[in-house]
TIGUTI-283587 format. One record per residue: z, y, x of N, C-alpha, C, O in turn; residue number from 0; residue in one letter. Coordinates in nm, 2 decimals, decimal comma. Layout:
R   n.zz   n.yy   n.xx  ca.zz  ca.yy  ca.xx   c.zz   c.yy   c.xx   o.zz   o.yy   o.xx   n res
R      Z      Y      X      Z      Y      X      Z      Y      X      Z      Y      X NUM   a
...
# end
This chain:
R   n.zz   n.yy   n.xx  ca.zz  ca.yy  ca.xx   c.zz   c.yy   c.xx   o.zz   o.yy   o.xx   n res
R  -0,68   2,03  -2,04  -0,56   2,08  -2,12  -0,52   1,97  -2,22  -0,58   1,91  -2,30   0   x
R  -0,40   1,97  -2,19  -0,34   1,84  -2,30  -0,24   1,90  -2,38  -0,14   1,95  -2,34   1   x
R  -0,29   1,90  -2,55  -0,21   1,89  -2,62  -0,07   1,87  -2,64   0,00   1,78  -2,58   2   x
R  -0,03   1,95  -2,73   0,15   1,96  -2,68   0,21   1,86  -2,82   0,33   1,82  -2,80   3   x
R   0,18   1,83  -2,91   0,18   1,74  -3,02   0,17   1,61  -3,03   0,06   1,55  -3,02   4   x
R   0,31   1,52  -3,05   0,26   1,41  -3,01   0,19   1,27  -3,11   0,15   1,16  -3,10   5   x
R   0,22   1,40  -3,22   0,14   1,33  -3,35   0,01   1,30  -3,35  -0,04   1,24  -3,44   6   x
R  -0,07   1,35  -3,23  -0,18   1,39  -3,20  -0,26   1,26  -3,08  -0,37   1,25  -3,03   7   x
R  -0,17   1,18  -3,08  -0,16   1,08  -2,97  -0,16   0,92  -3,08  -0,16   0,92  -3,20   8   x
R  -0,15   0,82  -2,98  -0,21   0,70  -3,06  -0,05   0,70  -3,09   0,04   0,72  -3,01   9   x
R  -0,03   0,66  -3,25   0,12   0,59  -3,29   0,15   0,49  -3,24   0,26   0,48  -3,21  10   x
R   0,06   0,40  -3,21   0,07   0,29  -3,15   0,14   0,26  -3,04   0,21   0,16  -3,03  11   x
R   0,12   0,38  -2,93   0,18   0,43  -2,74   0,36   0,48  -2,80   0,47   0,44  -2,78  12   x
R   0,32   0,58  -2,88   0,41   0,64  -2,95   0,58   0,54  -3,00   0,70   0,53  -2,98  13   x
R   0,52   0,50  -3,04   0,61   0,33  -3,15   0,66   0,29  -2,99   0,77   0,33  -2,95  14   x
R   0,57   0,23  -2,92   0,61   0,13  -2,80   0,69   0,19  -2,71   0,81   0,19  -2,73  15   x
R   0,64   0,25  -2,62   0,69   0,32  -2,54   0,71   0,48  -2,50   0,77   0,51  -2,40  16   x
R   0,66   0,56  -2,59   0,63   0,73  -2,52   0,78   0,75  -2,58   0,85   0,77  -2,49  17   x
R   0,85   0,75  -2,68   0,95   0,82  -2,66   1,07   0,77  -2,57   1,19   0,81  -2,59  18   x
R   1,04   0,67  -2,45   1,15   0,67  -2,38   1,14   0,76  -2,25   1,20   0,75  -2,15  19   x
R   1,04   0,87  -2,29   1,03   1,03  -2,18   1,05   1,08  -2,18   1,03   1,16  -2,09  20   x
R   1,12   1,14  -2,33   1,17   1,26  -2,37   1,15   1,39  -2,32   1,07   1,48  -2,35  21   x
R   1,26   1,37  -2,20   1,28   1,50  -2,16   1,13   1,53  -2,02   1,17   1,53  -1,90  22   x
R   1,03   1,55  -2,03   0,94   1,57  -1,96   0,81   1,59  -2,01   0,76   1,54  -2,12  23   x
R   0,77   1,67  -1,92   0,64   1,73  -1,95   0,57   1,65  -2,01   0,61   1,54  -2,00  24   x
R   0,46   1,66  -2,09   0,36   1,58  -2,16   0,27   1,51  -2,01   0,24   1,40  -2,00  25   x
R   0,23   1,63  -1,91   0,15   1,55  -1,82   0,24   1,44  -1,74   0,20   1,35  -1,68  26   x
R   0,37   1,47  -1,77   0,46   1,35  -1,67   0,51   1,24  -1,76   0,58   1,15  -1,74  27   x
R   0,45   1,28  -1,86   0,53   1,19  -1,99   0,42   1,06  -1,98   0,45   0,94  -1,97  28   x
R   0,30   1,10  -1,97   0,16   1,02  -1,98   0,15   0,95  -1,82   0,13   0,83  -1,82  29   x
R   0,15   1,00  -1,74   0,20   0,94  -1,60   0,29   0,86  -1,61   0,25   0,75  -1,57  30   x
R   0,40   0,86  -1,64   0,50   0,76  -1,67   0,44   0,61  -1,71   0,42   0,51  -1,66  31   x
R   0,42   0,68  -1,85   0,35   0,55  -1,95   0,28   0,51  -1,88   0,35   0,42  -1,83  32   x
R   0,15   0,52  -1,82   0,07   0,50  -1,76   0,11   0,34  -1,60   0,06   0,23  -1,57  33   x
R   0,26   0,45  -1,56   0,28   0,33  -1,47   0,37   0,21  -1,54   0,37   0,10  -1,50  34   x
R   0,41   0,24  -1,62   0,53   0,16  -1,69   0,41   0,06  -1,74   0,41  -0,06  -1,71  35   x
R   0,31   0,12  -1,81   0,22  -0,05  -1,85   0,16  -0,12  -1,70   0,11  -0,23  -1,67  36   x
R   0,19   0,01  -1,63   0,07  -0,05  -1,50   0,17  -0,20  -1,46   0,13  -0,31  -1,42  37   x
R   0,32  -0,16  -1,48   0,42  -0,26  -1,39   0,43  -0,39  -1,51   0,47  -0,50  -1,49  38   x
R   0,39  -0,35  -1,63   0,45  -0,48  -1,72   0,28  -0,58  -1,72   0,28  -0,69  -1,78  39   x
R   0,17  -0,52  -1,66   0,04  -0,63  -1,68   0,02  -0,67  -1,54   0,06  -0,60  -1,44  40   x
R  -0,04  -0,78  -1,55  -0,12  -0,79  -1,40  -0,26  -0,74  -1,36  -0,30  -0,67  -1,27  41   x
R  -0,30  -0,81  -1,47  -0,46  -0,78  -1,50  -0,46  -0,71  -1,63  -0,37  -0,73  -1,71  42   x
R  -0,57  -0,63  -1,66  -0,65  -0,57  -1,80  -0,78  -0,58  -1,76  -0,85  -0,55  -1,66  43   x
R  -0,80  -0,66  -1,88  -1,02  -0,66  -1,90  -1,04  -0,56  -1,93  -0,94  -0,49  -1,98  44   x
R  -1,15  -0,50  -1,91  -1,26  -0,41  -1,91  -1,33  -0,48  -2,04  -1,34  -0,60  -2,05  45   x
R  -1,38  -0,37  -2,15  -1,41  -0,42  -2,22  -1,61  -0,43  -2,19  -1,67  -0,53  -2,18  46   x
R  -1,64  -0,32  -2,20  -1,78  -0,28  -2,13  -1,85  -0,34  -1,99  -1,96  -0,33  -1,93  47   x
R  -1,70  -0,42  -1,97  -1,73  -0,52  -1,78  -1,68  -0,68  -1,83  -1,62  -0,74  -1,74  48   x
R  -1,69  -0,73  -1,96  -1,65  -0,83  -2,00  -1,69  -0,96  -1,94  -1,62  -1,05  -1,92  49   x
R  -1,81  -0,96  -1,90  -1,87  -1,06  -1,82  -1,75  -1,09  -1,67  -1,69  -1,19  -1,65  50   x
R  -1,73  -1,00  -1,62  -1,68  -0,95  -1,42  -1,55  -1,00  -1,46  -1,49  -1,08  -1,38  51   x
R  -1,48  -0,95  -1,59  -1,37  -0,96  -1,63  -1,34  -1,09  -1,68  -1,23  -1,11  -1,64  52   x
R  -1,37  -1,18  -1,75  -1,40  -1,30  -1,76  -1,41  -1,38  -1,62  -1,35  -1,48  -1,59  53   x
R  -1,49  -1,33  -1,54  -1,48  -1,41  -1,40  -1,37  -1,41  -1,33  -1,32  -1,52  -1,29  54   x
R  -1,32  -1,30  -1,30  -1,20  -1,28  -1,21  -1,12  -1,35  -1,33  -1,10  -1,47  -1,29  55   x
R  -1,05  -1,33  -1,47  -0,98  -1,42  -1,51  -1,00  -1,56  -1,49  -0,91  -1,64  -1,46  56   x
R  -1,11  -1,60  -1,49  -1,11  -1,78  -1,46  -1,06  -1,79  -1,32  -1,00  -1,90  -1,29  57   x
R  -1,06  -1,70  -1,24  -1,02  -1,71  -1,06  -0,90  -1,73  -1,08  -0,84  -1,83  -1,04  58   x
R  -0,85  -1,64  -1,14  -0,71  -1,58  -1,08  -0,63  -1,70  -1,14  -0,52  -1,72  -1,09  59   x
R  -0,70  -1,81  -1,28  -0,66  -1,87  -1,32  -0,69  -2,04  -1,29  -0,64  -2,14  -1,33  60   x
R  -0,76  -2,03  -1,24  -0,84  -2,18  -1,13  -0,89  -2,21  -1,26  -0,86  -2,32  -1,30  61   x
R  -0,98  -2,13  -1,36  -1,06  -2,22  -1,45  -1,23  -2,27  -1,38  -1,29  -2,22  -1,28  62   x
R  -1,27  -2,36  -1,46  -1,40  -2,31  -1,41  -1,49  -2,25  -1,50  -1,46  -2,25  -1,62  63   x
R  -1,63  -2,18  -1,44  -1,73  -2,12  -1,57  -1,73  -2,15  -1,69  -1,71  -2,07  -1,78  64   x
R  -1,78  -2,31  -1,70  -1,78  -2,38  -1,84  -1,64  -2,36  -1,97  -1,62  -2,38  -2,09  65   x
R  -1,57  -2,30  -1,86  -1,44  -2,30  -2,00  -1,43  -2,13  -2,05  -1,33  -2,09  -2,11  66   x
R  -1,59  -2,02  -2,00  -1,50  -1,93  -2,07  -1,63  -1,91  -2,16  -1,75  -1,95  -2,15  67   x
R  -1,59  -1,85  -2,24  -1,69  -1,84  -2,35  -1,64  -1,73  -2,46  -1,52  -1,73  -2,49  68   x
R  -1,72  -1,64  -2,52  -1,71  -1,57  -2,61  -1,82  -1,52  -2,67  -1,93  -1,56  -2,64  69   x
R  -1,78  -1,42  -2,79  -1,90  -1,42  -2,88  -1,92  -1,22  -2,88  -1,84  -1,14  -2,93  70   x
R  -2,02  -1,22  -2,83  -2,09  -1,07  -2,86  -2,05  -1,03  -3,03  -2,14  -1,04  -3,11  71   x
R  -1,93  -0,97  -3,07  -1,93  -0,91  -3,21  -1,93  -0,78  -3,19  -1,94  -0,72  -3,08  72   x
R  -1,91  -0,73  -3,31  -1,94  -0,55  -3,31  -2,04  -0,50  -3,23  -2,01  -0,38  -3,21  73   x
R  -2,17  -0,54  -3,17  -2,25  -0,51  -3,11  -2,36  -0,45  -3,19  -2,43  -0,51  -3,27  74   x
R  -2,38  -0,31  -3,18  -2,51  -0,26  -3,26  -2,61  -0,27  -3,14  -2,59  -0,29  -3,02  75   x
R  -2,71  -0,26  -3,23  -2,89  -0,21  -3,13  -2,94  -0,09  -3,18  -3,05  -0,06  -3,17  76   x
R  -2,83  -0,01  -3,27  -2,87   0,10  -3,33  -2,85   0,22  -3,18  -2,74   0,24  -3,13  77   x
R  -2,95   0,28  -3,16  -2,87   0,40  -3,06  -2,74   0,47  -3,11  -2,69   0,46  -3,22  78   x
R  -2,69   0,54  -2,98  -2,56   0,55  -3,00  -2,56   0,73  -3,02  -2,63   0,81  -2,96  79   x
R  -2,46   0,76  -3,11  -2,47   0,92  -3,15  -2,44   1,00  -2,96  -2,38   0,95  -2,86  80   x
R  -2,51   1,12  -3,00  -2,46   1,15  -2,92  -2,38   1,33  -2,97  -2,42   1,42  -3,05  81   x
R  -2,25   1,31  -2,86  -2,19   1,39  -2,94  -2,16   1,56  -2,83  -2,14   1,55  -2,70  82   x
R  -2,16   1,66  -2,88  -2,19   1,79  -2,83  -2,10   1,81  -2,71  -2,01   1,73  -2,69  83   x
R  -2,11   1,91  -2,62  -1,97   1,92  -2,49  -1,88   1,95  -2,58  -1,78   1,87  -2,57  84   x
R  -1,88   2,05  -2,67  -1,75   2,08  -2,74  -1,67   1,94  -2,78  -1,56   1,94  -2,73  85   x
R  -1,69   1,84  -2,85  -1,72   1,75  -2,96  -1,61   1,63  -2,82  -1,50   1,58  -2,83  86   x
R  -1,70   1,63  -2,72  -1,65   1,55  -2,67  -1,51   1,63  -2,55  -1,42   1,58  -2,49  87   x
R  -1,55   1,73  -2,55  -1,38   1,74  -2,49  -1,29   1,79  -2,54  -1,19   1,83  -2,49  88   x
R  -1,33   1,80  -2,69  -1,16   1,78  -2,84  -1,12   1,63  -2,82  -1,00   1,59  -2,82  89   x
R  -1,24   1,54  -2,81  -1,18   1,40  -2,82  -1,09   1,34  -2,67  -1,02   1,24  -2,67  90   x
R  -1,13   1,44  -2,53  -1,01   1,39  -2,44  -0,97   1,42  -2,45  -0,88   1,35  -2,42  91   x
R  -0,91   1,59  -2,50  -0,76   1,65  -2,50  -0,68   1,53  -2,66  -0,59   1,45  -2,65  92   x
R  -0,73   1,56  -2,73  -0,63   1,43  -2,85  -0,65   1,33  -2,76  -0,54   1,28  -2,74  93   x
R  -0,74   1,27  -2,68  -0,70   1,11  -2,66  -0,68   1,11  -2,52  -0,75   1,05  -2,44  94   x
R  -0,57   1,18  -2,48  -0,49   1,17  -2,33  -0,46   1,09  -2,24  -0,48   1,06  -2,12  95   x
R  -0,37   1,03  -2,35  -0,31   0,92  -2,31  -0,44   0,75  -2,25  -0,46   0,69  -2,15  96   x
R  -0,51   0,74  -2,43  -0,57   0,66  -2,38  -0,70   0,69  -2,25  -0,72   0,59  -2,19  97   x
R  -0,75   0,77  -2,23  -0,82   0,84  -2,10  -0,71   0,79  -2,00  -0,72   0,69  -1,93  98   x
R  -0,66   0,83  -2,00  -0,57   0,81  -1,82  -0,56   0,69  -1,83  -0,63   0,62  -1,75  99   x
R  -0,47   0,59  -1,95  -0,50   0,47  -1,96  -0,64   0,38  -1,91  -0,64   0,27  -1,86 100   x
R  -0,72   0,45  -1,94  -0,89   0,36  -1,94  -0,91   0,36  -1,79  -0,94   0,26  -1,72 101   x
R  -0,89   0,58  -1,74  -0,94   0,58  -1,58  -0,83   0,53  -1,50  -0,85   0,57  -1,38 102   x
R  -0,73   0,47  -1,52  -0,60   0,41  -1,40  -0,64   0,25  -1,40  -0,61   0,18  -1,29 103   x
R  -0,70   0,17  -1,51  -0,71   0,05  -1,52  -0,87   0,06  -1,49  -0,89   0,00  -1,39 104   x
R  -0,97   0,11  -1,52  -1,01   0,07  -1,45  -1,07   0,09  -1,27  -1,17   0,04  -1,20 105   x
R  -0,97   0,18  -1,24  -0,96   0,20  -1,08  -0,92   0,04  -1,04  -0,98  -0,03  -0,96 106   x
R  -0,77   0,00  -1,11  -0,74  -0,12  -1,09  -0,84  -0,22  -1,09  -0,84  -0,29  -0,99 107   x
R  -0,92  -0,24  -1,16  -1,03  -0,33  -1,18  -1,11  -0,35  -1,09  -1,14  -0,47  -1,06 108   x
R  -1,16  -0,24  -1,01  -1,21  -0,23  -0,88  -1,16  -0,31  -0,80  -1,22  -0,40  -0,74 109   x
R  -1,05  -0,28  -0,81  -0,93  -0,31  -0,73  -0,96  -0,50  -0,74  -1,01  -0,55  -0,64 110   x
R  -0,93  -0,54  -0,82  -0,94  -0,70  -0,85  -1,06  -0,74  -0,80  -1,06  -0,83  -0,71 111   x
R  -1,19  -0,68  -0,85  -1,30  -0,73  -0,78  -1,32  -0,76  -0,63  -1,37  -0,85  -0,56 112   x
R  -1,24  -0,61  -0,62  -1,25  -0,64  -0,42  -1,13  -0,74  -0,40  -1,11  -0,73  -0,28 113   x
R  -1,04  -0,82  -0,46  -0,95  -0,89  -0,43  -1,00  -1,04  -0,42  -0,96  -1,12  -0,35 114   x
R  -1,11  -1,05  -0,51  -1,19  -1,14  -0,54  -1,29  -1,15  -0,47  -1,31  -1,27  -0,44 115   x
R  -1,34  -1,10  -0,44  -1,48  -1,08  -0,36  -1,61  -1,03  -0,41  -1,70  -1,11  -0,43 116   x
R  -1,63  -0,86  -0,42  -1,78  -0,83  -0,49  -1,88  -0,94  -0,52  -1,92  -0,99  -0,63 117   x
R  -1,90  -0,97  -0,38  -2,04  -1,08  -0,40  -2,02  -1,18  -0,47  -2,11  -1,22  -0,56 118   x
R  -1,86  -1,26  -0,44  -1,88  -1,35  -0,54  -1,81  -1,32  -0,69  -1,74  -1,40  -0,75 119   x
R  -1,84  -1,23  -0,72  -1,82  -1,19  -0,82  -1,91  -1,20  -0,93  -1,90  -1,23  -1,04 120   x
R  -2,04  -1,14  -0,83  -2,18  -1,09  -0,88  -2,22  -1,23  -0,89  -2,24  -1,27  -1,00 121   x
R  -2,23  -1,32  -0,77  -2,28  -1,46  -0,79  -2,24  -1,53  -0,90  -2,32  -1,62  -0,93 122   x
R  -2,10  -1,52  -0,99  -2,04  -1,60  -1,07  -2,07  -1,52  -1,24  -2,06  -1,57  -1,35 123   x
R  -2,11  -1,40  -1,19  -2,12  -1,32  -1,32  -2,27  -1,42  -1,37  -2,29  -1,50  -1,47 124   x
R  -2,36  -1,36  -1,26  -2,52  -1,44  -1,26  -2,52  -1,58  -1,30  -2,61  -1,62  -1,36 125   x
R  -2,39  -1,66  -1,26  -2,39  -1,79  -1,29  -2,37  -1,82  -1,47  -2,42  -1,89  -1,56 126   x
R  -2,27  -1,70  -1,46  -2,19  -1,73  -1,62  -2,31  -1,66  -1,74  -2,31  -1,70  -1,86 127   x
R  -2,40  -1,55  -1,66  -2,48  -1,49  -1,82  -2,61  -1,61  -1,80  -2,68  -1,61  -1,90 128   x
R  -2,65  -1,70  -1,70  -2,76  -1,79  -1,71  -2,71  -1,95  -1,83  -2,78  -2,03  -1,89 129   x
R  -2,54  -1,95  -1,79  -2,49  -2,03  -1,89  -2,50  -1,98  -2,01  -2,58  -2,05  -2,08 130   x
R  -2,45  -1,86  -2,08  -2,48  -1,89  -2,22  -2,59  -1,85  -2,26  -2,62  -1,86  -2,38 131   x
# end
């Protein structure tokens, strides 16, 4: 069930693009959005697949391994809360938008890998976490 308030949604989607849907449903309003960023990106990283995502960027980009590099921040080693059924399905009905956002990209992501090639995907991932 999605929320009918759109105060309730990121300002951020809001500001950019959700009020050019006006007249439609909230679930067609978020479908919209949804394709409208899908047509203005090529690619989106995965944040939690940053390594895979890093590879296929160097592909798609003719880099080689040696040029990508980043730094592990915001990383705890503290366990992570865990939060009740209720708890967590208040946080998809308010975060709609970004949910469809997350599960449409990374279907796409999939998508890239197999464009790229699983295996050598995995081979270059293996290559890139023995570099740093």
């Amino acid at each position: 069930p999605f929320l009918t308030s759109w105060r309730t949604y990121s300002i951020l989607v809001f500001n950019v693009t959700f009020h050019y849907f006006r007249d439609m449903t909230l679930e067609d309003k978020i479908s919209s959005f949804v394709s409208h960023i899908d047509k203005e990106l090529d690619y989106v990283m995965i944040t939690e697949r940053m390594d895979e995502s890093l590879v296929i960027l160097k592909e798609y980009l003719g880099w080689e391994l040696s040029d990508l590099f980043y730094l592990n921040r915001m990383v705890s080693s503290k366990p992570k809360a865990v939060l009740s059924e209720q708890t967590q399905q208040r946080v998809l009905e308010i975060d709609a938008i970004d949910r469809q956002l997350y599960e449409h990209f990374n279907r796409t992501f999939e998508q890239h890998i197999e464009r790229v090639g699983r295996e050598k995907v995995q081979i270059l991932v293996g290559e890139f976490r023995r570099m740093r």
